[in-house]
C-alpha positions as CSV (number, residue, x, y, z in Angstrom):
1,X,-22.5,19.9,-14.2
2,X,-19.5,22.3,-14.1
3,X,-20.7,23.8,-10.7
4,X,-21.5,20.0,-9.2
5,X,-18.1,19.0,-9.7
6,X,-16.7,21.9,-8.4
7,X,-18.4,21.8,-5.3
8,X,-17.7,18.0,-4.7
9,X,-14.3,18.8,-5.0
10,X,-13.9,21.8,-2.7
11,X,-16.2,20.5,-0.1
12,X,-14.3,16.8,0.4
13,X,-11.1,17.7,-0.7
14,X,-10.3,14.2,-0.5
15,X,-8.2,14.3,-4.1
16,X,-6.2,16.9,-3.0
17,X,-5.2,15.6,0.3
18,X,-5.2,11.6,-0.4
19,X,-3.0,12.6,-3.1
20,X,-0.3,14.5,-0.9
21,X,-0.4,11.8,1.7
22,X,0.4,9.1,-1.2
23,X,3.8,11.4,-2.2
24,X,5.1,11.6,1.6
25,X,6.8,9.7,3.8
26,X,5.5,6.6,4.2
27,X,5.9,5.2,7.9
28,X,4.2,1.9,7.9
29,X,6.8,-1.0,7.0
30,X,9.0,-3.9,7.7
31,X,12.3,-4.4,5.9
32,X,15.4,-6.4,6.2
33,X,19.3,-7.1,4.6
34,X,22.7,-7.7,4.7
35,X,25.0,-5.1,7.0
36,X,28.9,-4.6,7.1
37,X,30.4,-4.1,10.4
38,X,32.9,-2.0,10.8
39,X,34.3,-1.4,14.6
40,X,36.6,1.1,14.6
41,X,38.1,0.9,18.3
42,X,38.3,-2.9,17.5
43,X,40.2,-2.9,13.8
44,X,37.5,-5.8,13.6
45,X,34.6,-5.7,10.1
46,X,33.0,-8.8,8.7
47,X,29.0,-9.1,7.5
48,X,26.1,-9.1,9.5
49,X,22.2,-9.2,9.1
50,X,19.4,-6.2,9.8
51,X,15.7,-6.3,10.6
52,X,13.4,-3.6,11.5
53,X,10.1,-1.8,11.1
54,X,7.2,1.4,11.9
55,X,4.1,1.7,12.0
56,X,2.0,4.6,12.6
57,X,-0.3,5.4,15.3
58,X,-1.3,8.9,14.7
59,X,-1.0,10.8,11.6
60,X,2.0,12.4,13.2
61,X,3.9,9.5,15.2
62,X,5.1,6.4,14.5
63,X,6.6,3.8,16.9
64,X,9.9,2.0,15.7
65,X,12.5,-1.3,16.1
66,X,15.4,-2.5,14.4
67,X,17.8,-5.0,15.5
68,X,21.5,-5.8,13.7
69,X,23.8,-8.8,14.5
70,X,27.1,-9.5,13.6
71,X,29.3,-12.6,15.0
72,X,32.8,-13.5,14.0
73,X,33.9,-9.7,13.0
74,X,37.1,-10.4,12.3
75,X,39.3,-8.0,14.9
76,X,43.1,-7.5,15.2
77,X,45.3,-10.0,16.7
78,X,43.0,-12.8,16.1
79,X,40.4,-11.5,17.9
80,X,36.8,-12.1,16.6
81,X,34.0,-9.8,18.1
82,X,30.1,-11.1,18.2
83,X,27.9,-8.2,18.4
84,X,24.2,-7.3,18.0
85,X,21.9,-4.0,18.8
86,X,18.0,-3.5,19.6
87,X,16.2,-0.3,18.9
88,X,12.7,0.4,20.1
89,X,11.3,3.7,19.8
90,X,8.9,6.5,19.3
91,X,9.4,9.5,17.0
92,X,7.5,12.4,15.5
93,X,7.5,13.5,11.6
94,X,5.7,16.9,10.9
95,X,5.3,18.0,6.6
96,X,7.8,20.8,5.9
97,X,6.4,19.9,2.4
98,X,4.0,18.0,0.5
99,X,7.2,15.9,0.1
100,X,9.2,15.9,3.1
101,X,9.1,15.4,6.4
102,X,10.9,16.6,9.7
103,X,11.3,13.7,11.8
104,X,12.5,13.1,15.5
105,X,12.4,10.6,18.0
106,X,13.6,8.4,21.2
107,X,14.3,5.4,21.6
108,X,15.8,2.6,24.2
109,X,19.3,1.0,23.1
110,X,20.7,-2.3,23.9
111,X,24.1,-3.3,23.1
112,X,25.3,-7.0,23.4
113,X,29.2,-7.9,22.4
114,X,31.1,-11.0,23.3
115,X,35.2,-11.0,22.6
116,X,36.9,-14.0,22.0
117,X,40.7,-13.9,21.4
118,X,44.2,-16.5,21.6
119,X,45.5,-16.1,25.3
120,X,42.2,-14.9,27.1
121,X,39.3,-16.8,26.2
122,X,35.7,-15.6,26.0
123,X,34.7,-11.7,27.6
124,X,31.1,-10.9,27.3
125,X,28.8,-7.8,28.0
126,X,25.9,-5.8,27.4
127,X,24.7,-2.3,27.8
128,X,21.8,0.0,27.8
129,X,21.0,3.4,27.3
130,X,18.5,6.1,25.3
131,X,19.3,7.7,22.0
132,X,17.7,10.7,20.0
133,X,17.4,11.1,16.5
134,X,16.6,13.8,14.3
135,X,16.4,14.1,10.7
136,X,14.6,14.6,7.3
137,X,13.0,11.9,4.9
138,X,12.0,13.5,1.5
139,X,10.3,11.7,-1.3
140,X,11.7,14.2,-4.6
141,X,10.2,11.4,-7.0
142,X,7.0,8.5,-6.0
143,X,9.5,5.9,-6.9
144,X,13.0,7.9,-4.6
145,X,12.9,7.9,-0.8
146,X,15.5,9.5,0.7
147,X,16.4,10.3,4.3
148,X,19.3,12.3,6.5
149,X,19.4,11.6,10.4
150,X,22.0,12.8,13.3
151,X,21.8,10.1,16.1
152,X,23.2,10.3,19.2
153,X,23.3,7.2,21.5
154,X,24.2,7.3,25.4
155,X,24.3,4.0,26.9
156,X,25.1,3.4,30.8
157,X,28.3,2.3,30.5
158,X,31.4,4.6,28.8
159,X,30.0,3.7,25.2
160,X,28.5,6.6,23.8
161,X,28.2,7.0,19.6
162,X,26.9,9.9,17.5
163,X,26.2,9.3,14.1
164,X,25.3,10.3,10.6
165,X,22.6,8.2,9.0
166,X,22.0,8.7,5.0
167,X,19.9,6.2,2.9
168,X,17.7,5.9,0.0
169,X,15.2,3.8,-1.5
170,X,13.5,2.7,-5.0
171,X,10.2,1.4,-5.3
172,X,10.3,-1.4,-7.2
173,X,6.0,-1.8,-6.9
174,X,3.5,-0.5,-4.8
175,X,4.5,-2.4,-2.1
176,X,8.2,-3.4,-2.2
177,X,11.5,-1.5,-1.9
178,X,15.4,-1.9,-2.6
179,X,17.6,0.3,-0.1
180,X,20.9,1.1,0.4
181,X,22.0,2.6,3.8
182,X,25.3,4.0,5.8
183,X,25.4,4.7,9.5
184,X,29.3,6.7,10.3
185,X,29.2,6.4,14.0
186,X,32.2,7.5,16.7
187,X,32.4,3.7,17.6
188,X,30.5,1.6,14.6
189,X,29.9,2.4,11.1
190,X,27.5,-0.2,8.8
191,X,26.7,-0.1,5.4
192,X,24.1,-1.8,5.1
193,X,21.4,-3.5,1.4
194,X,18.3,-4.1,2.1
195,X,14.3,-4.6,0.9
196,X,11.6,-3.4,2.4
197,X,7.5,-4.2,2.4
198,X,5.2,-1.6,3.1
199,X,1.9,-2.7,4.8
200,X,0.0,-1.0,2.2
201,X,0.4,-0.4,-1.2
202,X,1.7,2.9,-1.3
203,X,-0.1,3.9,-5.3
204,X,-3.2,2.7,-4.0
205,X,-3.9,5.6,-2.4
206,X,-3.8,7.3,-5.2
207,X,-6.4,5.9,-6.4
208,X,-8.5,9.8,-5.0
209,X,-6.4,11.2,-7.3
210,X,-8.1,9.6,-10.1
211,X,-11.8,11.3,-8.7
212,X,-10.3,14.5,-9.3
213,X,-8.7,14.4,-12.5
214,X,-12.4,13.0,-13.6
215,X,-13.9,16.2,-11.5
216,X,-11.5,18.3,-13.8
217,X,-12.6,16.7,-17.0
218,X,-16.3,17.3,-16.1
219,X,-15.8,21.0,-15.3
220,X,-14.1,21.6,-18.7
């Protein structure tokens, strides 16, 4: 019995691997929340909302979106500011361990803002451009994801923005998260609360793991 259970185990290794895959990065989601504003040039903040989302479709690459709005930012002078900004991308995430991941992608940018001020009126315009990102998301506990990204966006026009992007998660299930996330940006910085769904239920994975601690207790 001791050398049948052995042999399953080595042979599948399906435990062992299911079992690192459930404590990584997980990259299939959709999530959404409230976001601060804050445009520095501007002197204008006020609240705004998020959405976004990945899926994979390798085990090594995931395609992306995310989209923020704010209108009536509250600028200087009286000015209030309407702005919003698309993301859709591709990136990359290789293990540097069973926990945490390297990740880096592209991605196309859209920028809309409209101005509206005492003594002018309405001025509205949009911009595109491509931005890279490049990063770490580590998991240290099953309930803690954490991640750390430098972003660097250059649109068409004259607006270009590098950034620092920090966040972290808790799992409040298998399936559902609470975040918290800043973005410190040249241009714009967002703080931004949010929850997110994950297409699966992350633990149920797990559920190999159970196979080999019952492999273990048969080889004892």
């Amino acid at each position: 019995m001791k050398q049948l259970a052995l042999t399953l185990l080595l042979t599948a290794g399906l435990a062992m691997n299911v079992e690192t895959l459930a404590e990584g990065p997980d990259y299939n989601f959709v999530e959404g929340g409230l976001t601060e504003f804050d445009l520095d040039a501007q002197g204008a903040d006020g609240l705004g909302i998020e959405l976004g989302g990945a899926i994979d479709v390798t085990n090594n690459i995931f395609v992306f979106g995310n989209y923020e709005n704010g209108e009536d930012l509250d600028g200087n002078n009286g000015v209030d500011i309407d702005v919003s900004r698309l993301s859709l991308g591709g990136a990359y995430h290789h293990g540097l361990t069973g926990k945490t991941d390297f990740v880096g992608g592209l991605a196309f940018e859209r920028i809309d803002a409209e101005v509206d001020g005492p003594g002018f009126g309405s001025i509205s315009g949009d911009d595109n451009g491509l931005s890279f990102h490049a990063g770490i998301r580590s998991v240290p506990k099953p309930s803690i994801d954490l991640h750390a990204f430098i972003k660097r966006v250059d649109y068409d026009g004259n607006l270009d923005d590098t950034s620092l992007e920090i966040g972290g998660w808790y799992m409040l299930n298998d399936w559902l998260a609470a975040g918290l996330e800043g973005s410190f940006g040249d241009e714009i910085t967002t703080y931004a609360i949010k929850v997110r769904i994950y297409h699966k239920k992350r633990r149920s994975l797990r559920s190999a793991s159970i196979s080999k601690e019952a492999f273990v207790e048969m080889s004892e």
